[in-house]
Every structure is written in C-alpha cells, then in structure tokens.
N, C-alpha and C positions, 0 to 999 in steps of 0.2 A: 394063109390069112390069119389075120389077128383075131382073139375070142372076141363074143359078143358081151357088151358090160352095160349094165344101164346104171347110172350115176344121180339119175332124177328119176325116183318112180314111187309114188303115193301110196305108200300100205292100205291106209284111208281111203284111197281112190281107186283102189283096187279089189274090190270083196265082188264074189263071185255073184251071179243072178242067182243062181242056184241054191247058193250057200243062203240069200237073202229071202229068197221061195222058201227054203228050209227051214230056219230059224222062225220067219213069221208063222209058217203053218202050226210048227210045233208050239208057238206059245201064244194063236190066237190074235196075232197083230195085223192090221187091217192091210199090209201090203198082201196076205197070204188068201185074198180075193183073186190076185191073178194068176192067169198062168203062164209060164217061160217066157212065152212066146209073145206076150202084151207085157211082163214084167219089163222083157228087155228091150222092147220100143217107148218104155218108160226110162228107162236107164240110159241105155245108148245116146249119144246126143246125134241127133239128124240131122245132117249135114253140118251146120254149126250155129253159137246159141246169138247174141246180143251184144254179149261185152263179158266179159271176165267171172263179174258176180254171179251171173244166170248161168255162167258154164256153171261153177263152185257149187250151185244148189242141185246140182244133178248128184251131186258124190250124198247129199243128203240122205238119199231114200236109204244107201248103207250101214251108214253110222246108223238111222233111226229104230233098225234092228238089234244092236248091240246089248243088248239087257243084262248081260253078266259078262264077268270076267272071261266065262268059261270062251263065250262068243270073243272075245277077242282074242283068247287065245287061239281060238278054230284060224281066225281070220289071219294072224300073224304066220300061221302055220302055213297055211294053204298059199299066203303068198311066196312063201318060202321052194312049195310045189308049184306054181306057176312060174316062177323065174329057173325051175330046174328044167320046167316040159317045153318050154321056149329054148333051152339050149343057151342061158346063158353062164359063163364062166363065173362071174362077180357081180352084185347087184350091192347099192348102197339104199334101203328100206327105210322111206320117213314117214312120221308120220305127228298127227297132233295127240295130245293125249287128251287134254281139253276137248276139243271136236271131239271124239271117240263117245267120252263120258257123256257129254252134254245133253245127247237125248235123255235119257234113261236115268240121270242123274248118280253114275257112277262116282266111283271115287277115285280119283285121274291117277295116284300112287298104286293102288290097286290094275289101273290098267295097263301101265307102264311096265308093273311086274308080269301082266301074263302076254303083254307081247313081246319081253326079252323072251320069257320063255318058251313064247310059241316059236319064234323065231331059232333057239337053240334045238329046238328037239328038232324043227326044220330042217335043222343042218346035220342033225346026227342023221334024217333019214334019206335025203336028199345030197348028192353031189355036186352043190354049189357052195359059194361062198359069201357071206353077206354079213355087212357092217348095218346098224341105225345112225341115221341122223332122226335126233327132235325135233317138231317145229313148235314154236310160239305161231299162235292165231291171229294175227293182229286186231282182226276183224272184231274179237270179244275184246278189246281194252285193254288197256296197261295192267289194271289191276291180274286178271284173267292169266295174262303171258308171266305175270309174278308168279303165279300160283304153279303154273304150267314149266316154267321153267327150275322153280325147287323139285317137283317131281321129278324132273327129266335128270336132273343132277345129283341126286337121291341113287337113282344108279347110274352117272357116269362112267362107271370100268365098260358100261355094256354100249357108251354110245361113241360115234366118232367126231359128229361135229353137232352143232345146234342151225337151225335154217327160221327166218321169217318168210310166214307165207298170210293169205286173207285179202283182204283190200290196203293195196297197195297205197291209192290214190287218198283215201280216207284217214289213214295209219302212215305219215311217215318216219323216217328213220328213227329218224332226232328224238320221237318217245322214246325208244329204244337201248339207248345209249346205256342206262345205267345197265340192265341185262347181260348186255353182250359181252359188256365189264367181268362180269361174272363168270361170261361162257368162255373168255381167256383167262382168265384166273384160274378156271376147271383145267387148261389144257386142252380144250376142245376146238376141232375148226369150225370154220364159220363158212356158212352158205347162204345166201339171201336172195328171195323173192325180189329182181328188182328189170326196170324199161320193159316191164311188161304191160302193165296198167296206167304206167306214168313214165317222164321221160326220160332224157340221159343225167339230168339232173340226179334221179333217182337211183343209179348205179353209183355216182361217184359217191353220195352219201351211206350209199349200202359198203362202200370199200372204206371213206374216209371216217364214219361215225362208227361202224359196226366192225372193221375191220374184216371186210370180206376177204379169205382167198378164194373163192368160186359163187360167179352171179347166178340165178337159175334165171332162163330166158333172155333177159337182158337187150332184146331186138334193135330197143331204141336209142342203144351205145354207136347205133350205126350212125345218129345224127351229129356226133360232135368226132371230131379225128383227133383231137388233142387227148380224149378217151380211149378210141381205141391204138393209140398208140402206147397210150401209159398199159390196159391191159395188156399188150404182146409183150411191153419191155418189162412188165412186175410179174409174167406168168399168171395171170387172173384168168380161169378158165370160163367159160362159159355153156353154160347144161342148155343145149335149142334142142327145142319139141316140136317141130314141126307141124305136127296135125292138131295138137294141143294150139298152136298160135293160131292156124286156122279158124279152129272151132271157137275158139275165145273172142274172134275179130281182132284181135291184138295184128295181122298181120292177114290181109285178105287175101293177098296173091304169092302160093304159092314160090314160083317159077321167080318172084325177085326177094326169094328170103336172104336176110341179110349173113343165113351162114355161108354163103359164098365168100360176102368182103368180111368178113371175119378172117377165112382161112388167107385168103391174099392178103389180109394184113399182118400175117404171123401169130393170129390170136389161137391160144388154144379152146378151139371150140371141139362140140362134141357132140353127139344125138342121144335121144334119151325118152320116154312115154310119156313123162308126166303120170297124168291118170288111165293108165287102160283098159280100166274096169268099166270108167263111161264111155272114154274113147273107142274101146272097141279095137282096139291094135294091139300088135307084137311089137319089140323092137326090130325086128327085121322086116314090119309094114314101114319104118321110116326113114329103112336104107334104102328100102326099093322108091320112095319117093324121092331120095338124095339121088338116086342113079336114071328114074326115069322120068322125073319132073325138073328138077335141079341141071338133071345131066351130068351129075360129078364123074369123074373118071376113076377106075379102079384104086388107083392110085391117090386119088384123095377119099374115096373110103377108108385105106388102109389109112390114113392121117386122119380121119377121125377118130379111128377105134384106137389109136396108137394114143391119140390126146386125153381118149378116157381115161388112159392106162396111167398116164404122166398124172393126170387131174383125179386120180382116186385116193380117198384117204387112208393111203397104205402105205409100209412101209417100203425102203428103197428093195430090200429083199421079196415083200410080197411082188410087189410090181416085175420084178423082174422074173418072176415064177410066170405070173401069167401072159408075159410076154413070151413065154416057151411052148404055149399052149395055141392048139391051133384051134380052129373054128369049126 
C-alpha cells in the first residue's frame, strides 16, 4: 500500500486540547477554567455546525491562546509529532500567520519565524516530512492578506505554496488578484480555498484569476462538467475532506460525496483532514469513511493516495521516494 500523506491540514486547526489546557492554566487565561474533558466538548464540533463560518470559529478557542512566539513554536512542533504518531509519510502544514497573531496582538513576522522553526526542529525529531503552505485570511480584508502575505514571503525558501482560505462567499477571488501576482513572481504554488462555500463559479476564478494548481474542497465543481473536465485534462487536483464538508454542511450526505465523480471523471482528487483538532479525526478516520460509507474499493484507495503523491508540492525525485514507501 501506498503511504499515508495529508495535503490539506491546518496547523492553525490543529493545536492540541491539552496543549491549550496548558498554555491557559499556565498564564491565567479564562479557557484554563475547564477541564479536558468539557474543554474538549467545547472544541470538538458535535456532529456538525451551521455553515462554514460557525465551523471556522471553533479553531478560535486555539489561536486565543497563542500569547508568544514561544506558543507557536510549541504549536508548530507538536503538529509536526502528530502527523509522525498518525503514521504519516508526508504532510504539507498550513496555516494563517495573521489568524495566529490576531488574538494576542503578535507580530505575524515574528510568527512565521517560530513556526518555520518549530516545524524544522519537528523534523530533526520526528521521522516525517513536511513542506508549509501560507494562507492569506480572507476573512480580515485585502489590506490584512497584504500584510500577511509580505510576511509569508519574508521567508519564502521555507514555504511551498501560498492558499486563500476565510469566507469564501464574502471575499471573492477577483480582490485577490494583485497577491497572487506576487505569489508567482515568488515561485510559489497556489492552492485555493474554493466550491466550498460558494459555487463552481468560484473554482474556475480560483484557477483563472489566482492561478490555482490545486483547489482545497472544491465540491461544487461537481455542478458544471465543462469544469470538471478542464480539471482532469489541466491536472488540477483537488484536497476533499470529507468529514470537514460534513461538519461545515457544505455537503450533508455523506454516501453522495462528489469524490466519487471526481475519480470517474479522471480528476486528481485526494483525502485529506482539514482541521483535526476540531474535527476530532486521523487521516485514516477518512479512508475508513471512503471505504465503508463511500464503499470505495481497494483499488480506488490506492488512486487516491497515489493522487496525493502526483498532487504534492514535491519534486519529480521527492515523489517518487515516497512512492517506494509502504504504509
């Protein structure tokens, strides 16, 4: 079997209960009222939320913690040990640097620096391998994703692509435009938040204005064919989170997620967490929903994990390393 690789997974949306029990007790911040066990019934999303936004303010209570640098290096780190204790081979860690800061009123250059760094010593101690992507916020405004985006490209050798994420619906592409300008000028790829919140409209602007090669979500490419055909014939991959679209309501019923006719249209799709800090999942919670909700066949397992490998931001050499690598 092919390794396990998550492609879409929220550093940001990732911070341990624990870690966030931890950090408040120690400096007195009013989440460190509760304990584990009501933290994480605050945390976790139950069953699933409203619409997109009300998912996104669960990752809150995380970030609200971050008061230094130090904390986001912890946080950087430890995700770096959670993608090693899941068993996975490759992992591509994103995250916002703006979000991050925003509580606490950090200074988003400053955060960017100690999550490369948590992220590197992550990897000197742990047996995994992991690239960043940036996200601009959409959510905080043009100005906001300027600001956000000189950080992120401040240390560009450390990142692999740049991603829009936030409200979709409220923030589309077309602000964007001058940005991404930027993000290929860097040399960087491009991933985009898009037919998650909004429709298939919103992918082909995420590919034609932003220059996507990989959509994150992207469900509702399932409504136009002239879409999903330009993705299979340009290679445009696409990162489905299954429990993530769940919980979001972007997609209520399981059993007719559209990564089905994604795969039967030759589209390189993929599986991936999203946020599993609120979600509450492994990526091996969303094989086993691809295999006993889905009903995929082994065999289109292995074509998903095969598509992560094609759809990572690695080189032709990396890729084929960990095509050598079993599961």
């Amino acid at each position: 079997m092919l390794p396990l690789i998550d492609l879409h997974r929220h550093l940001d949306g990732n911070i341990r209960p624990s870690t966030i029990l931890d950090i408040a007790s120690k400096k007195g911040l009013p989440l460190a009222k509760h304990s584990l066990a009501s933290l994480q019934k605050l945390i976790f999303i139950q069953d699933k939320t409203s619409d997109l936004l009300a998912f996104l303010q669960k990752l809150d209570y995380g970030v609200s913690v971050l008061t230094s640098v130090e904390d986001c290096y912890r946080v950087a780190f430890e995700n770096v040990e959670d993608a090693f204790n899941e068993g996975l081979s490759y992992v591509e860690l994103r995250f916002s640097p703006y979000y991050m800061a925003r509580s606490n009123k950090l200074d988003i250059y400053d955060v960017v620096d100690a999550v490369v760094s948590g992220v590197h010593a992550g990897m000197q101690a742990f047996d995994v391998k992991v690239n960043l992507i940036g996200i601009l916020s959409r959510s905080y405004g043009v100005k906001a994703c300027s600001n956000e985006l000189a950080a992120i490209l401040a240390y560009k050798a450390h990142f692999v692509a740049v991603d829009l994420a936030g409200d979709e619906l409220g923030f589309p592409a077309s602000l964007f435009i001058p940005h991404f300008k930027k993000v290929h000028q860097a040399g960087l790829n491009v991933t985009i938040h898009a037919g998650e919140a909004d429709g298939a409209g919103s992918v082909w602007r995420a590919i034609k204005d932003l220059g996507a090669n990989r959509i994150g979500h992207g469900v509702n490419a399932i409504r136009d064919l002239e879409l999903l055909n330009y993705l299979a014939i340009e290679k445009i991959g696409i990162e489905a989170c299954l429990t993530s679209n769940y919980q979001t309501g972007t997609w209520t019923n399981l059993e007719t997620h559209p990564v089905s006719t994604f795969l039967k249209n030759g589209i390189q799709v993929s599986l991936h967490t999203d946020d599993p800090g609120v979600s509450n999942i492994t990526l091996n919670d969303e094989f086993s929903l691809a295999e006993n909700v889905l009903n995929f066949s082994g065999e289109q397992i292995e074509t998903l994990k095969s598509n992560a490998i094609e759809q990572a931001f690695l080189s032709t050499r990396e890729k084929a390393e960990l095509r050598a690598l079993t599961s």
